[in-house]
C-alpha positions in Angstrom: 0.0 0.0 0.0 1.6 3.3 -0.9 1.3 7.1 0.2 -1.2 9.8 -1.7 0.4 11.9 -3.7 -1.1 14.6 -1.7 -1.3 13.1 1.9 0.7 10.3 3.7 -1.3 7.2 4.6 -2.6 7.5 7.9 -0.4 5.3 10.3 -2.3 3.3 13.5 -0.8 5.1 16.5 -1.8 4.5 19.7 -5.6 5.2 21.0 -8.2 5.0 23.7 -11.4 5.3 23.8 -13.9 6.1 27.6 -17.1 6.7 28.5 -18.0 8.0 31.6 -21.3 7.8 33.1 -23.4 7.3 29.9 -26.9 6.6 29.3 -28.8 6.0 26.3 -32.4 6.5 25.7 -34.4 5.3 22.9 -38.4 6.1 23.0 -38.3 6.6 26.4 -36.2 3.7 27.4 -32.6 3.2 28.7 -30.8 0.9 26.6 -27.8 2.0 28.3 -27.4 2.5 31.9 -25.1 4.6 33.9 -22.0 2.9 31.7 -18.4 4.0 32.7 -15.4 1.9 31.0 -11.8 2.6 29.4 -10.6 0.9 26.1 -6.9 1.0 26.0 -4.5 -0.4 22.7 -5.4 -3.9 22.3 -8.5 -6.1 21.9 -11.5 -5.6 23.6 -14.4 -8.5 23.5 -18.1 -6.8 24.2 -20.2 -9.6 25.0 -24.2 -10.1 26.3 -27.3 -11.7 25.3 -29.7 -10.1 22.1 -31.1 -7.0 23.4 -28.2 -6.3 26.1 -26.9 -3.0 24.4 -23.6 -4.5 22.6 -24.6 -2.4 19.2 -25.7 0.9 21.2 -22.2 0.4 23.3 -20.5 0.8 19.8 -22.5 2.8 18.4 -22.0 5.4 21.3 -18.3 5.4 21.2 -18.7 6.4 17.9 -20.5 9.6 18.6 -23.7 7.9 16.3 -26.2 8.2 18.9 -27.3 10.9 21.6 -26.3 10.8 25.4 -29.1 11.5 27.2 -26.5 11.7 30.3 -22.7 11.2 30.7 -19.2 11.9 28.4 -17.9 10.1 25.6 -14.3 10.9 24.9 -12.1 9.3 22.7 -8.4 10.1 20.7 -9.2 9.3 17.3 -11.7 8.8 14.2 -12.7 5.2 14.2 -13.8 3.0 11.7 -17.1 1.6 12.8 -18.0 -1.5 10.7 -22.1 -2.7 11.9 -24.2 -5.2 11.1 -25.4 -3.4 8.1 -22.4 -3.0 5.6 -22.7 0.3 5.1 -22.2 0.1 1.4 -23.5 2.3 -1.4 -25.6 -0.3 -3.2 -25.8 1.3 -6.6 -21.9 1.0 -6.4 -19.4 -1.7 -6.9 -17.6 -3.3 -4.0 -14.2 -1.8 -5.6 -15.9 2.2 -6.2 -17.1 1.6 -2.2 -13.8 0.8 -0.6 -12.3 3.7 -3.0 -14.9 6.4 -2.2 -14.2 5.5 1.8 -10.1 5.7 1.1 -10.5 9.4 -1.0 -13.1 10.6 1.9 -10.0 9.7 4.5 -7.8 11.7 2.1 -6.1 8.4 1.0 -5.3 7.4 -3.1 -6.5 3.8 -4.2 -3.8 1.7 -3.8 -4.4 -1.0 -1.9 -8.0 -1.8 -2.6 -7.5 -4.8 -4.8 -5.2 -6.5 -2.7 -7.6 -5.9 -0.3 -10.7 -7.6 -2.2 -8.9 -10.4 -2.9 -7.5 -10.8 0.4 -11.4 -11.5 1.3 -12.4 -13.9 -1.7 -14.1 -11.3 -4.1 -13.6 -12.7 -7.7 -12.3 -9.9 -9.9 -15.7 -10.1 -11.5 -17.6 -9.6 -8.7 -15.3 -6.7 -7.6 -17.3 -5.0 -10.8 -21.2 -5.3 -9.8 -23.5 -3.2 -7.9 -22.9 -4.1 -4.5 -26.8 -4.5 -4.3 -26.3 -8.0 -6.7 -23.9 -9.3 -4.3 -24.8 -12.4 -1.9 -25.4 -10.8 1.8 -21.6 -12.8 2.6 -20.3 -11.1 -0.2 -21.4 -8.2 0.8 -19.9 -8.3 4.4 -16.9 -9.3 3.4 -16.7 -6.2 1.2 -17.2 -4.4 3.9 -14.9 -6.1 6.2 -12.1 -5.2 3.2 -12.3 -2.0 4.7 -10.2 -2.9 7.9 -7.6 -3.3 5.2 -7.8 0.0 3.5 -8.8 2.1 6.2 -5.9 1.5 8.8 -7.5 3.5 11.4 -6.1 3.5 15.5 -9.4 2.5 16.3 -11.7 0.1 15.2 -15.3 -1.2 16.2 -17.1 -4.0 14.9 -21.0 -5.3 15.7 -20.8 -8.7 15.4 -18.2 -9.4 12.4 -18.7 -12.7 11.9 -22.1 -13.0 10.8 -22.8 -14.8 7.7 -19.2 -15.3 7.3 -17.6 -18.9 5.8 -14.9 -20.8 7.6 -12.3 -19.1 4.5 -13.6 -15.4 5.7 -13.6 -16.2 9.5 -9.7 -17.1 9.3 -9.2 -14.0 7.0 -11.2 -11.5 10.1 -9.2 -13.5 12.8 -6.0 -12.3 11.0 -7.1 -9.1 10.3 -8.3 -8.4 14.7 -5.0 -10.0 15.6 -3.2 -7.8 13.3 -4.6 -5.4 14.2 -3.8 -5.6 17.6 0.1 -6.5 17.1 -0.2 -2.7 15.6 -1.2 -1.4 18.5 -4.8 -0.5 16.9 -7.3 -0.3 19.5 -10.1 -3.1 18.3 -13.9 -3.3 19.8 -15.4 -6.2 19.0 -19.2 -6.9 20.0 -19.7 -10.8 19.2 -20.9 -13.8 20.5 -19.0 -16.7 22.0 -16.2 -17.1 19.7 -13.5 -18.6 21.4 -10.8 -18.3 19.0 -10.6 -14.6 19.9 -10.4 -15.2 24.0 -6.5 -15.8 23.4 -6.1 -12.4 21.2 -8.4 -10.5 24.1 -6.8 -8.1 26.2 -10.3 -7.8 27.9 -13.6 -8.8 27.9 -16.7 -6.5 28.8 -20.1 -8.1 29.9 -23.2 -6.5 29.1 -27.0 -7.3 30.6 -29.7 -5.2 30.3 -27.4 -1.5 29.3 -25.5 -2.2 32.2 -22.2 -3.4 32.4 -21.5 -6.5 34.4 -18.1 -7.6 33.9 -14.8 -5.7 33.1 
């Protein structure tokens, strides 16, 4: 992957992430209570049953939804990957990851070695995202942790609809990630082939943390 011609690609440093006190309300209902954590360089494992806040958790460090109470502070832009891709449909899965590397300031490069990385056929690379299978689709979007070396990274449950190929390729990617010194969220269910990579783990019932 090489440097813009008018901006050097951005290097992972070093970043945290905290909230302090938060409290998120949706139609008149916490969905998260009274949360205070720290996210230091590493991986960190959110965990919880459907419905305990894991996506909101994200999603709040991320500045994409409103406190109704508490501080969210954190060092760095993140890339946020959710459950939905967050892919321009009409576009192909190589003009998405290009139009997120030029909106970072960044050139190209990298992008198809990136999309090959995660199984995309050179023809497939070509169609509207929207005629994709919903696994192709993901792991477009997951492509991005490739060209979008950010210090932080969240991701809401990763390895849905994944194969056993794409599952190796995201395990690579988190504990790469992590050797950089990246600071990596990961909201998923029991996968145990991350507990070894995990600096920490983070239980959540109900919006409120249980375990840290």
């Amino acid at each position: 992957m090489h440097a813009s011609a008018t901006r050097p690609i951005m290097r992972p440093v070093q970043a945290s992430a905290s909230l302090r006190d938060v409290t998120v309300v949706f139609d008149d209902r916490p969905v998260l209570r009274d949360v205070t954590i720290d996210f230091a360089p590493g991986l960190t494992l959110i965990r919880g049953p459907n419905g305990a806040g894991k996506t909101t958790l994200l999603r709040a460090i991320a500045g994409l939804v409103p406190l109704a109470r508490g501080a969210r502070a954190i060092a760095a832009d993140p890339l946020f990957i959710g459950q939905r891709t967050m892919l321009l449909r009409a576009l192909s899965a190589r003009e998405n990851l290009t139009f997120y590397r030029r909106f970072r300031g960044l050139s190209a490069d990298g992008v198809e070695a990136a999309l090959a990385a995660w199984g995309i056929s050179a023809r497939d690379r070509d169609r509207p995202v929207e005629q994709l299978s919903a696994g192709e689709r993901r792991r477009a979007s997951l492509a991005r942790i490739r060209t979008e070396p950010l210090a932080i990274m969240l991701l809401d449950e990763p390895f849905t609809e994944l194969d056993d190929a794409a599952s190796s390729e995201l395990r690579t990617a988190i504990g790469a990630a992590r050797d950089e010194g990246r600071t990596v969220i990961v909201a998923t269910h029991a996968h145990p082939e991350l507990d070894a990579l995990a600096g920490a783990t983070v239980g959540l019932r109900e919006g409120r943390v249980i375990v840290e």
